[in-house]
C-alpha positions in Angstrom: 72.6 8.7 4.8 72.7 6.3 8.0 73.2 7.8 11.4 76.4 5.9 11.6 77.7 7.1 8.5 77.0 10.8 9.8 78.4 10.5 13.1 81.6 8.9 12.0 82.0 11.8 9.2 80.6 14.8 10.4 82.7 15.6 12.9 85.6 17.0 10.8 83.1 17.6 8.1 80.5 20.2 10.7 82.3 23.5 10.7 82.5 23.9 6.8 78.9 22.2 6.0 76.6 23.7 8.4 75.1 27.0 8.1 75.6 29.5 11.3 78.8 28.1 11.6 82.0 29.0 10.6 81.5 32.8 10.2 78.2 31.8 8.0 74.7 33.5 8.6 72.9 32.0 11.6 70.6 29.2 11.2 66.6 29.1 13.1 65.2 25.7 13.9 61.7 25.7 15.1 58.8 23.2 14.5 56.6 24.2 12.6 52.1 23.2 11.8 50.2 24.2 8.2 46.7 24.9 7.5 46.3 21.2 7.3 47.7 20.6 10.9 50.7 18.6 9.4 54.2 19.1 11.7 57.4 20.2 10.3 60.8 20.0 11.5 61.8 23.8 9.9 65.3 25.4 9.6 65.2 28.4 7.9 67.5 32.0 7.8 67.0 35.5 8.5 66.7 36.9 4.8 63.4 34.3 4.6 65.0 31.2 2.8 63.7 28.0 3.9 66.4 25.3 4.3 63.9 22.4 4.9 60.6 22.2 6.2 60.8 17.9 6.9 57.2 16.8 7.7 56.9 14.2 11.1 54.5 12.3 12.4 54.3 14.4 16.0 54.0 18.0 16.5 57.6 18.7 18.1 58.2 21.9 20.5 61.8 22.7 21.6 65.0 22.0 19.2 69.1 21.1 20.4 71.6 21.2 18.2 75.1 18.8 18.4 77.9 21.0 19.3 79.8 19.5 17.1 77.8 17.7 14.2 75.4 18.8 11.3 72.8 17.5 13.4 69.4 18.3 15.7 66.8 16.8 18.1 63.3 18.2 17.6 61.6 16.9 20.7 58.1 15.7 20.8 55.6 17.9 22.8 53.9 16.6 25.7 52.8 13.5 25.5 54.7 12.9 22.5 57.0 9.4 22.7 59.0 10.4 19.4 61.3 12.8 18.8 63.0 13.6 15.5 67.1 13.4 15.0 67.4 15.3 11.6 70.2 15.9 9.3 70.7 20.1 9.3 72.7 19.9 6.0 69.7 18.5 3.9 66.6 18.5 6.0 66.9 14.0 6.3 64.9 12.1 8.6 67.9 10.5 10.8 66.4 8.9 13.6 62.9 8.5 15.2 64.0 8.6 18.7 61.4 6.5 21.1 61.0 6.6 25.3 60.3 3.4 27.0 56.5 2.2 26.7 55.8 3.8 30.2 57.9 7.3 29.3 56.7 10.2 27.1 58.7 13.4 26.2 57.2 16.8 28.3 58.9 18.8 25.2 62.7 19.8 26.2 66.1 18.0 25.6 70.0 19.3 26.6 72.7 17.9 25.0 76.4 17.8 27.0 79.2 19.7 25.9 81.1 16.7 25.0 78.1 16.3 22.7 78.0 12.4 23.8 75.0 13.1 26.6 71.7 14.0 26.2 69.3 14.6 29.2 65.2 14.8 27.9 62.6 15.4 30.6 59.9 12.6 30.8 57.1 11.6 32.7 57.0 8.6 34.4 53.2 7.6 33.5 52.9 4.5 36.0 53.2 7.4 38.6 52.1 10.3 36.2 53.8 13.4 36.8 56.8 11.7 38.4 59.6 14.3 36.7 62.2 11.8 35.1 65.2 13.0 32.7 66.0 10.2 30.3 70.0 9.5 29.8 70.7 8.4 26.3 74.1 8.2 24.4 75.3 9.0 20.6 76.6 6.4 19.4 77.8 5.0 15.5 73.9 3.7 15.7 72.3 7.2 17.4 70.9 8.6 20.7 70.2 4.9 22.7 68.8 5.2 26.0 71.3 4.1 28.9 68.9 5.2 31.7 67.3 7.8 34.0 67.3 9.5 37.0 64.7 12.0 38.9 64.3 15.3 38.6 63.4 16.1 42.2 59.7 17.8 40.9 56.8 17.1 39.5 55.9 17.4 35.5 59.7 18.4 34.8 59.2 20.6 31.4 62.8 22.9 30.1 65.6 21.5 31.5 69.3 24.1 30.7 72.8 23.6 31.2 74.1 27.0 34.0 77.4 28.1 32.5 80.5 25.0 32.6 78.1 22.7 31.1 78.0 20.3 34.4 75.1 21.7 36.5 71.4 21.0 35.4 69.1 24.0 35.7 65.1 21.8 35.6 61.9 23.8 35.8 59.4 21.4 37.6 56.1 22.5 36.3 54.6 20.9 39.6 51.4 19.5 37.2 50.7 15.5 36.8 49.0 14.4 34.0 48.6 11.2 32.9 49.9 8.7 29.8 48.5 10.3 26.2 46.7 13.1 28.1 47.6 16.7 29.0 44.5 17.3 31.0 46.1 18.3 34.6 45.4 16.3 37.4 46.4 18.2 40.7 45.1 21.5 40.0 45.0 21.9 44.0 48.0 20.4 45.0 50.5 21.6 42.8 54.2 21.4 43.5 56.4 23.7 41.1 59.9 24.0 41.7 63.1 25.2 40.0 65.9 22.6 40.8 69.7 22.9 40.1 70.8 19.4 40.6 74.5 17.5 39.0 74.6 15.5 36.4 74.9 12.7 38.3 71.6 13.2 39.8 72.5 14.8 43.1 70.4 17.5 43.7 72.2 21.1 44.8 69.2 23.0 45.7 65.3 23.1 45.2 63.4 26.4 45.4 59.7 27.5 44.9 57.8 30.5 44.1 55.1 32.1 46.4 52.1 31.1 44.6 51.8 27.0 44.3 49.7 27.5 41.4 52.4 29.1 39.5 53.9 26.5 36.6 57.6 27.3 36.1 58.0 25.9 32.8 60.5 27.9 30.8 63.7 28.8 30.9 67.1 31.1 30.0 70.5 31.1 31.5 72.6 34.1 30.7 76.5 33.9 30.9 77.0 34.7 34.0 74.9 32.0 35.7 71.8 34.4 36.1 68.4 32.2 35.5 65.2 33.3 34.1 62.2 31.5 34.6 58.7 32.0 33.6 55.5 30.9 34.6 52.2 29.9 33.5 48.9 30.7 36.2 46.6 27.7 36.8 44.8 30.1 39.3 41.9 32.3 39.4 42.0 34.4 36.2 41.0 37.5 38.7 44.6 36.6 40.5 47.8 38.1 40.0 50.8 36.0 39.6 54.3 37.1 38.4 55.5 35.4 35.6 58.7 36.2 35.3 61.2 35.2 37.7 65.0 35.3 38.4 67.7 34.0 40.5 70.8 35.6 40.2 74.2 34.0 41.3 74.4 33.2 44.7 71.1 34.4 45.7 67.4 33.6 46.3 65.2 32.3 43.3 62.4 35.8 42.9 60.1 37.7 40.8 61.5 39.7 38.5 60.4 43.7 38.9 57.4 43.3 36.5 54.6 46.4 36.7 51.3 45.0 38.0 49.8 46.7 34.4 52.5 44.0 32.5 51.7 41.4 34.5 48.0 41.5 33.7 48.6 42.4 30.2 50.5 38.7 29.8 46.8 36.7 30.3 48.6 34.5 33.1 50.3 32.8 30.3 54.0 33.0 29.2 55.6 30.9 26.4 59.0 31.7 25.7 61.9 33.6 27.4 65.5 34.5 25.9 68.7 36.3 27.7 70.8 38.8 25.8 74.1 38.6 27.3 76.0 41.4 25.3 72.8 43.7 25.9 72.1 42.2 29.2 68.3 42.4 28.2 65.2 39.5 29.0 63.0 39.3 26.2 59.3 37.1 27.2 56.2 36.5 24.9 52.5 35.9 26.1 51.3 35.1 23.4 47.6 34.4 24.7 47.6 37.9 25.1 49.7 39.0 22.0 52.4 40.4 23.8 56.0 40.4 23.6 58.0 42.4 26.6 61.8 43.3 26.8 63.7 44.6 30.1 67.1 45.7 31.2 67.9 42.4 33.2 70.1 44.1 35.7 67.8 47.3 36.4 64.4 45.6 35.4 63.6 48.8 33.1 61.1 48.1 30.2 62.8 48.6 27.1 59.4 47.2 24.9 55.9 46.3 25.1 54.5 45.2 21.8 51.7 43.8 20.1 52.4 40.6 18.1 49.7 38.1 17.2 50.0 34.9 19.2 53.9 35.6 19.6 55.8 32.5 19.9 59.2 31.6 20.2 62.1 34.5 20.6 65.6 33.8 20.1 68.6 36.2 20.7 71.0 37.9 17.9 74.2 39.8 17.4 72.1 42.9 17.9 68.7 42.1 19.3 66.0 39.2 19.5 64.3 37.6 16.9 60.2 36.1 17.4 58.0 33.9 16.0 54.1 34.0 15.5 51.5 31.5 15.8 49.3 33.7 13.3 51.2 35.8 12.0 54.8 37.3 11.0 57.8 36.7 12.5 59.6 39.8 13.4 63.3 41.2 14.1 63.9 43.5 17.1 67.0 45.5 17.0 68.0 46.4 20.4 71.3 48.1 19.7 70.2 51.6 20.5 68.3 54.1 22.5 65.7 53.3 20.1 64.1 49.4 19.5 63.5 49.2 15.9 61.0 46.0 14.7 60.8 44.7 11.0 58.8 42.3 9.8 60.8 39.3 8.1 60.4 37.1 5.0 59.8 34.3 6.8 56.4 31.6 6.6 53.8 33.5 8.5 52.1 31.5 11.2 52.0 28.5 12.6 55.0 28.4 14.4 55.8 26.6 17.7 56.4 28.6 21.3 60.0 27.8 20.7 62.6 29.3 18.1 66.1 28.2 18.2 69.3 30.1 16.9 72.5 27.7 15.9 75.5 29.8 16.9 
């Protein structure tokens, strides 16, 4: 089916065709590699059935949905200049969506409420690390690029929506690298920052962390506006850096309260991060060190520290989170009671991306 056929028939067509919505079970979308390193565009459910597993040329890392059509961007990881606009109904290749010759995707996309908008962050490469978000539009032909406009940082990587749907939440990673490369460039002279800026470009506030060597690159925004950052160290691997970090509503952008024993057993490195609203828990995987962690986000109390092989993305539920393994199962976490309870699901084991998308 044509883009233009899609978009001028899913829109009354999306509540009763796609899974997740509509009171049906909720729908993952994640990218992910097999033993042969070939990509996959992957939507999948809980119970283990695989939807589609769509092979693409890139290896993709996060994944939007429309809000409104059967529809989803997986966007190319860093320094991917592809991303992949794919039917969720049937698992069909709409659109290979391209940046400009001097542009590459750094791996994160946000779509507008309206579902007419979407913002990607880019590097500009003719001055690399330059953050850039790229404007482009749906139209009857697909996502076209109308423009761009900075991001106020350097190597822009998740960029969110805070609640409303009008104010951009970017983490600036701070690190340049270069067209087709993602060997860092300014070790020394890096300049993360968390930016909350309109979408009309005008920036509201920029704030950094202590340590200039600490990459904000991920992010979750609970309902009430509360952000949750976390970090990857580019330091010393004798330093300690907290990873996790927070800015509540109104106030200063912080660590979070994470034990010094938590912080070293995350291997400086932090891949995904997920809010539970109804729970009001934070849920982070490390996966270089096999760990996923879950706190009480208003009292920073550890609910869970647990071993999981090269844990990967983590999404939220209706009654806990759910996470993804680079090597090996992906696991449920009921967080409903006193008590976490895990299971192992039915799902492909392995190679799955740091990211792990739930379509409500």
């Amino acid at each position: 089916m044509a883009v233009r056929d899609l978009l001028s028939a899913a829109c009354s067509l999306a509540g009763r065709l796609l899974p997740g919505r509509g009171g049906r079970a909720p729908l993952l979308l994640s990218a992910r590699d097999d033993a042969q390193g070939r990509h996959y565009a992957v939507a999948c459910r809980l119970d283990g059935r695989v939807l589609f597993a769509t092979e693409v040329p890139l290896r993709c890392h996060a994944v939007i949905d429309h809000p409104h059509l059967p529809v989803a961007l997986w966007v190319a990881r860093r320094p991917g200049r592809e991303s992949y606009l794919i039917d969720l109904r049937n698992g069909r290749l709409l659109q290979r969506l391209r940046t400009p010759p001097e542009r590459h995707f750094y791996g994160h996309a946000v779509l507008h409420k309206s579902g007419e908008w979407l913002y990607a962050t880019e590097n500009d490469t003719r001055d690399p690390g330059r953050g850039v978000l790229g404007i482009y539009r749906f139209e009857a032909k697909g996502l076209t690029r109308e423009g761009e406009m900075p991001t106020h940082g350097i190597g822009p990587h998740e960029v969110a929506w805070l609640p409303g749907g009008e104010t951009l939440v970017i983490a600036n990673g701070g690190i340049r690298t270069e067209a087709e490369s993602r060997v860092e460039m300014n070790l020394e002279a890096m300049e993360p920052s968390l930016v909350l800026m309109q979408r009309d470009g005008l920036l509201l506030s920029r704030e950094v962390l202590a340590q200039p060597m600490n990459s904000i690159r991920h992010l979750a925004i609970a309902n009430d506006g509360t952000i949750l950052a976390c970090q990857q160290y580019m330091g010393a691997a004798s330093d300690l850096a907290p990873l996790l970090a927070i800015k509540r509503p109104g106030q200063a952008f912080e660590a979070f309260p994470v034990a010094e024993a938590q912080l070293r057993n995350m291997a400086q490195y932090t891949a995904s991060v997920a809010v539970h609203d109804r729970l009001r828990l934070v849920a982070l995987t490390a996966p270089r060190a096999n760990r996923l962690f879950i706190w009480a986000m208003d009292t920073g109390v550890l609910r869970l520290e647990a071993q999981v092989p090269d844990c990967a993305g983590v999404a939220a539920l209706a009654d806990g989170f759910v996470v993804s393994s680079g090597q090996g199962r992906c696991r449920h976490y009921r967080c409903d009671s006193p008590a976490i309870e895990a299971n192992a699901l039915a799902l492909p084991s392995g190679g799955w991306d740091n990211h792990l998308h739930q379509v409500a």
